[in-house]
matplotlib code that plots the C-alpha trace (Angstrom):
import matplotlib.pyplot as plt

x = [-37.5, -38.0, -38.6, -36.6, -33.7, -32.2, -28.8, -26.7, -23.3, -21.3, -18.0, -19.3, -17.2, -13.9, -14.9, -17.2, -16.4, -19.1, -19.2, -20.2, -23.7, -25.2, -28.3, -27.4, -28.0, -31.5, -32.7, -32.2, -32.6, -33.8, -30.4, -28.8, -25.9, -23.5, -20.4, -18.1, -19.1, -17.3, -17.2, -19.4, -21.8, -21.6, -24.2, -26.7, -26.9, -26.2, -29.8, -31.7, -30.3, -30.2, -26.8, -23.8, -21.1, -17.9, -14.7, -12.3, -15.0, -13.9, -16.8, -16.2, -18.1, -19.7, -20.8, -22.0, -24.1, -25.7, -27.2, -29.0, -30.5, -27.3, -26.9, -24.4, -21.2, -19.6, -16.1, -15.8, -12.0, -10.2, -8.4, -10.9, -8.7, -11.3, -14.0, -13.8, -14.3, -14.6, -17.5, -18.9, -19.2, -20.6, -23.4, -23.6, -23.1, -21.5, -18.4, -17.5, -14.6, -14.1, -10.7, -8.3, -9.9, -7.5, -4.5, -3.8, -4.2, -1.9, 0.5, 0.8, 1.7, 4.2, 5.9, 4.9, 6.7, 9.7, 9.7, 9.6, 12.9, 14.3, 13.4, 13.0, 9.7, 8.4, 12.0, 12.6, 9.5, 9.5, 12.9, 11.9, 8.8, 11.1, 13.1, 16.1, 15.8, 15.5, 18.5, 21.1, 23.2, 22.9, 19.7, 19.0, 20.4, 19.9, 20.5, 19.8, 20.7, 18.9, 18.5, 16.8, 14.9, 16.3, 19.2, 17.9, 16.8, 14.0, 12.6, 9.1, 8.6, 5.2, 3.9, 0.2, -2.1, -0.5, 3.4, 2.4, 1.0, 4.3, 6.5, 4.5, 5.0, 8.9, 9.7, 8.1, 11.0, 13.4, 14.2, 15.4, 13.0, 13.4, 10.8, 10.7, 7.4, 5.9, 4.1, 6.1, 4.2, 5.2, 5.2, 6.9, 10.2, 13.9, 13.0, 15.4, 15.5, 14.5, 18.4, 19.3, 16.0, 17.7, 20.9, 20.2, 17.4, 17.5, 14.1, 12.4, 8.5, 6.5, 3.4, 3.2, 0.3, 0.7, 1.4, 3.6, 6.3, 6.2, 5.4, 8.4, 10.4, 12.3, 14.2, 17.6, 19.3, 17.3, 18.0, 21.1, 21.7, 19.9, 22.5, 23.3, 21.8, 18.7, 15.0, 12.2, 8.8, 5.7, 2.0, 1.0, 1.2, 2.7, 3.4, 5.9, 8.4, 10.1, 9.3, 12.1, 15.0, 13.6, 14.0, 17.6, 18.6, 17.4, 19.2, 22.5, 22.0, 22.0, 19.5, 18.8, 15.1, 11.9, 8.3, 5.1, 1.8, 0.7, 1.7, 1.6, -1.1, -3.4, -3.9, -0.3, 1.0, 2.2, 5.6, 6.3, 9.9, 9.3, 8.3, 11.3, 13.3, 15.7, 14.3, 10.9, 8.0, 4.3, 1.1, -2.2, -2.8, -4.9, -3.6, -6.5, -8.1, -8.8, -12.5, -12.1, -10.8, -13.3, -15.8, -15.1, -15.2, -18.7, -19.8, -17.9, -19.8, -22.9, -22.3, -21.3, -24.5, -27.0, -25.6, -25.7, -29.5, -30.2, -28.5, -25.2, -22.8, -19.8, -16.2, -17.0, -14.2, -16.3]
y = [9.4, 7.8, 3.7, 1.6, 1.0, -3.0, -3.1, -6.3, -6.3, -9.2, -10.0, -8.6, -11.2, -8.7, -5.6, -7.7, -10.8, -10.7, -7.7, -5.2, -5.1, -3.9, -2.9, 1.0, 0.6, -0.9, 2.7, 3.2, 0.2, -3.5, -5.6, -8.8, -9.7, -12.1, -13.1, -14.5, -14.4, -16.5, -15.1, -17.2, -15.8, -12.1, -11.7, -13.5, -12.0, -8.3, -9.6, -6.2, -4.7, -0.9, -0.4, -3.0, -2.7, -4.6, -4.9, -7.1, -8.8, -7.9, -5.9, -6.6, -4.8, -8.5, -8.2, -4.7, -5.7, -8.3, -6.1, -3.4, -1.8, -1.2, 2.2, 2.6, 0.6, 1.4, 0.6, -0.6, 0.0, 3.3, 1.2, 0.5, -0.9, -3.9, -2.2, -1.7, 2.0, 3.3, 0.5, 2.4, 5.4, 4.1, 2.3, 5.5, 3.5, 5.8, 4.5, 5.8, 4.9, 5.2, 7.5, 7.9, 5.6, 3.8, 6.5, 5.4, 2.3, 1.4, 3.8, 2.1, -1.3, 0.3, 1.2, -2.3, -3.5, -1.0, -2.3, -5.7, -5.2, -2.9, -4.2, -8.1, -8.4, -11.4, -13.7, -12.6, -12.9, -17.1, -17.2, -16.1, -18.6, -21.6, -21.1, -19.4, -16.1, -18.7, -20.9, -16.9, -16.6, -12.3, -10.0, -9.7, -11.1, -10.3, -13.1, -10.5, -6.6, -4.2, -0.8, 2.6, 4.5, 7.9, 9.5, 7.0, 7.7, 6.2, 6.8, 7.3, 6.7, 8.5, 11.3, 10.7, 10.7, 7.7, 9.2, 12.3, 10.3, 7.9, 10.9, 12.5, 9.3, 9.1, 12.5, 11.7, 8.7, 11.6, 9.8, 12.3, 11.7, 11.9, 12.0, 10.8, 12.0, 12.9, 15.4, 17.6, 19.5, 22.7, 21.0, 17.5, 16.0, 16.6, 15.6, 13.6, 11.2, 7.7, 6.8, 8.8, 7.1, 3.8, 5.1, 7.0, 5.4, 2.9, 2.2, 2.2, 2.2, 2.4, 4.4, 5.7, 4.6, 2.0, 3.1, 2.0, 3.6, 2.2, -1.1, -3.8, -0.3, -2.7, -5.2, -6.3, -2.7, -0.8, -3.6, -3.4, 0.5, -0.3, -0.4, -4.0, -2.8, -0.9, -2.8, -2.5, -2.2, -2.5, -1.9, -0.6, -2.5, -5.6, -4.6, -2.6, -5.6, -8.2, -10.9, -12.7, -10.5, -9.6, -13.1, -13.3, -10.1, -11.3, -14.9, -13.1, -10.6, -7.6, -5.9, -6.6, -7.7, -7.0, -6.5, -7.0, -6.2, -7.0, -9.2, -9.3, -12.4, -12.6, -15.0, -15.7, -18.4, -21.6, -21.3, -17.5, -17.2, -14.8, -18.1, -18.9, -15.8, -14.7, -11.6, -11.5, -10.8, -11.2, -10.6, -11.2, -7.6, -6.6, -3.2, -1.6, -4.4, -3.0, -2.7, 1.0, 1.6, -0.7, 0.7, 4.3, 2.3, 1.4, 5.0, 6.9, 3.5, 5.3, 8.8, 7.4, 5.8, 8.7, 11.4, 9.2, 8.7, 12.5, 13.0, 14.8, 12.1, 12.0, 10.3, 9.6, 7.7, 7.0]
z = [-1.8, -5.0, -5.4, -4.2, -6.6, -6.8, -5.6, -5.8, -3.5, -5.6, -3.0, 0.2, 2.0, 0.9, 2.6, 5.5, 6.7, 9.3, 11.6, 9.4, 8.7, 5.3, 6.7, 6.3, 3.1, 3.3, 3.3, -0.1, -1.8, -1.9, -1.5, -1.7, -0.7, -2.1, -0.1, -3.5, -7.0, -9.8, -13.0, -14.5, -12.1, -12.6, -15.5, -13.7, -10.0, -11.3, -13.3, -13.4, -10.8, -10.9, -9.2, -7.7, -4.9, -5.9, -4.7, -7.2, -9.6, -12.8, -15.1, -19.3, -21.6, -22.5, -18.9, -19.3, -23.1, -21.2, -18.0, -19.6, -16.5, -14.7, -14.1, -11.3, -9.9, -6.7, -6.2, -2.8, -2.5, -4.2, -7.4, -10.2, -13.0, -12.6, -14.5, -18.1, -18.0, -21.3, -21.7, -18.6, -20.3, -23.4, -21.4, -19.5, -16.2, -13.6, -11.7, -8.3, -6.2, -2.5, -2.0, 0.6, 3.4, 4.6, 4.6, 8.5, 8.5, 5.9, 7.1, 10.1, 8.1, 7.2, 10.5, 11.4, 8.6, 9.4, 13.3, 12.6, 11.2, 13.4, 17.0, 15.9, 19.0, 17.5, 17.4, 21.0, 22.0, 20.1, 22.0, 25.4, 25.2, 24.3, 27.5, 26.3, 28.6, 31.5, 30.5, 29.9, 32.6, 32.1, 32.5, 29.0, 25.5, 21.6, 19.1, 16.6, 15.3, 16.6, 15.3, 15.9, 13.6, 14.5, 12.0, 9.5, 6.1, 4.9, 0.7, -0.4, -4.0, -4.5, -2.9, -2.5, 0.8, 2.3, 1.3, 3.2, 6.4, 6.1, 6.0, 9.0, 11.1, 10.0, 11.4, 14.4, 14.4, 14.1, 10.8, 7.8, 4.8, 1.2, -1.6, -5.6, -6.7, -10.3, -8.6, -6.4, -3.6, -1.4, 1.7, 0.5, 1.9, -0.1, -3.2, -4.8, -8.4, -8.3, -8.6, -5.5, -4.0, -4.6, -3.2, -0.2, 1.5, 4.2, 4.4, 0.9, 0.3, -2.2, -2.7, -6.3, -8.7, -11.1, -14.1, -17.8, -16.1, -12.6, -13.6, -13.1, -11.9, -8.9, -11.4, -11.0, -12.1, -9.5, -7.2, -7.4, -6.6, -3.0, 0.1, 1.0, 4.6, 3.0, 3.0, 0.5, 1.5, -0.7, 0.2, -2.8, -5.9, -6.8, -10.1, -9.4, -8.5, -10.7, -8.1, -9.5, -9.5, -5.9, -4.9, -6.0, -4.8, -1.3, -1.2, -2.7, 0.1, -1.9, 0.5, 3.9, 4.3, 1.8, 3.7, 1.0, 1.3, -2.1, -4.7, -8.8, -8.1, -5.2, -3.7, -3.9, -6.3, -5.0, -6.8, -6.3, -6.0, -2.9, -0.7, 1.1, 0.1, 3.2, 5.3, 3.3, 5.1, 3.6, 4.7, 3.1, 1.9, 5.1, 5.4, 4.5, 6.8, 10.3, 11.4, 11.8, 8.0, 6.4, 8.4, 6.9, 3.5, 4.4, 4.9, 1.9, -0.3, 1.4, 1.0, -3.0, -3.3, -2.0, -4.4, -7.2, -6.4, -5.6, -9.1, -8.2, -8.0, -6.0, -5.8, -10.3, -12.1, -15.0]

ax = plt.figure().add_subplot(projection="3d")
ax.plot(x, y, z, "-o")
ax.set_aspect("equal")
plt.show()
């Protein structure tokens, strides 16, 4: 193997927190390890490095002009709208990304999402331990609706790895499935228009890219289309959703429950009008969190890196 190149890992922290080890890498280069970088901080750790692993520091072409040896960036997630890319290219820097890792595991968020709603474990399980199964006079009790997934209808806006595994799953529900996608496939669910999306579906989730024309798509018209009974879930983007109108729509009852992922800001805002919201769930965007998933980011990052070095680059963006 050639030298040793100098590769700098800027927000380890965000794909290991601790029980992943970087040492894999150590093989085929010198590296250090930074668990957060500020921005002020990027020019000066990237320094000469030959190559960087990132996962949401943002790369400017001012950052680019001022670190001349950088050759390489890996993406350590599969989105890389934080790099400027066309300053990339002019720098002849090349940009990987690591696709279609976490296909599983955030299609099983979603079904967690979808059974939250539907089967209400955790407020039975909160009533049970505060004595109220022990004070009912009958064998069992429900202080809320439950539902089953089978004959239901659940919408998938986008049609991408994840749609597929979500549709997969559904069927196995025995739920009937529909599809709005800009690029229709063979084997895909009915495919329907966004408006009949809207309509139609029960469960809605989202899984297109984000585009000019997905962006702020879930406003107060769309909104209002959506069966008073249906519920949105989003574990995609959070700029597809006018957190606002969202927030309304939810207090005036207009849908029945919203289940988020992601946000338009993360970390979340203090004064997002979602905090509060009736039937809106939010977690920490950790569905592409389990140990399993990031480890399979770990090993596509390697697999990235090695081609790059052998000179046939794989996974390239930019």
């Amino acid at each position: 193997m050639k030298n040793m190149i100098k590769l700098t890992i800027l927000d380890g922290h965000a794909v290991n927190p601790g029980d992943l080890p970087w040492d894999f890498l150590k093989k085929y280069a010198d590296i250090t390890v930074y668990e957060r970088t500020s921005p002020e901080q990027v020019v000066e750790r990237i320094g000469n490095s030959d190559a960087i692993f990132l996962n949401k520091i943002q790369i400017t072409k001012d950052i680019l002009d001022s670190c001349p040896n950088l050759k390489y960036i890996g993406v350590l997630a599969t989105g890389y709208n934080v790099i400027d890319l066309d300053a990339a290219r002019s720098h002849g820097i090349v940009v990987t990304n690591i696709p279609a890792y976490s296909t599983d595991s955030v299609a099983q968020h979603v079904f967690s999402f979808i059974l939250y709603f539907t089967n209400q474990v955790a407020q039975h399980s909160e009533s049970v331990m505060k004595g109220d199964w022990v004070k009912c006079p009958d064998f069992c009790y429900w202080n809320s609706s439950l539902s089953e997934l089978a004959g239901k209808t659940l919408g998938i806006f986008g049609f991408g790895h994840i749609g597929s595994r979500v549709a997969q799953i559904a069927k196995a529900f025995g739920m009937n499935v529909i599809c709005c996608t800009r690029t229709p496939k063979p084997d895909m669910p009915t495919p329907v228009s966004f408006e009949e999306l809207l309509k139609c579906s029960d469960f809605l989730t989202l899984h297109a890219p984000l585009t000019p024309q997905t962006t702020n798509i879930i406003n107060k018209q769309s909104l209002a289309l959506m069966k008073p009974t249906a519920y949105l879930i989003n574990t995609a983007r959070g700029g597809f959703i006018v957190e606002q109108d969202l927030a309304d729509c939810l207090n005036a009852g207009g849908i029945a429950g919203f289940a988020a992922d992601v946000l338009l800001q993360e970390p979340m805002a203090d004064d997002n009008p979602l905090l509060g919201a009736k039937n809106c769930i939010i977690t920490p965007h950790i569905a592409w969190a389990p140990y399993e998933t990031r480890k399979r980011l770990q090993g596509i990052a390697e697999e990235n890196l090695k081609a790059w070095i052998d000179g046939n680059p794989i996974n390239v963006v930019s």
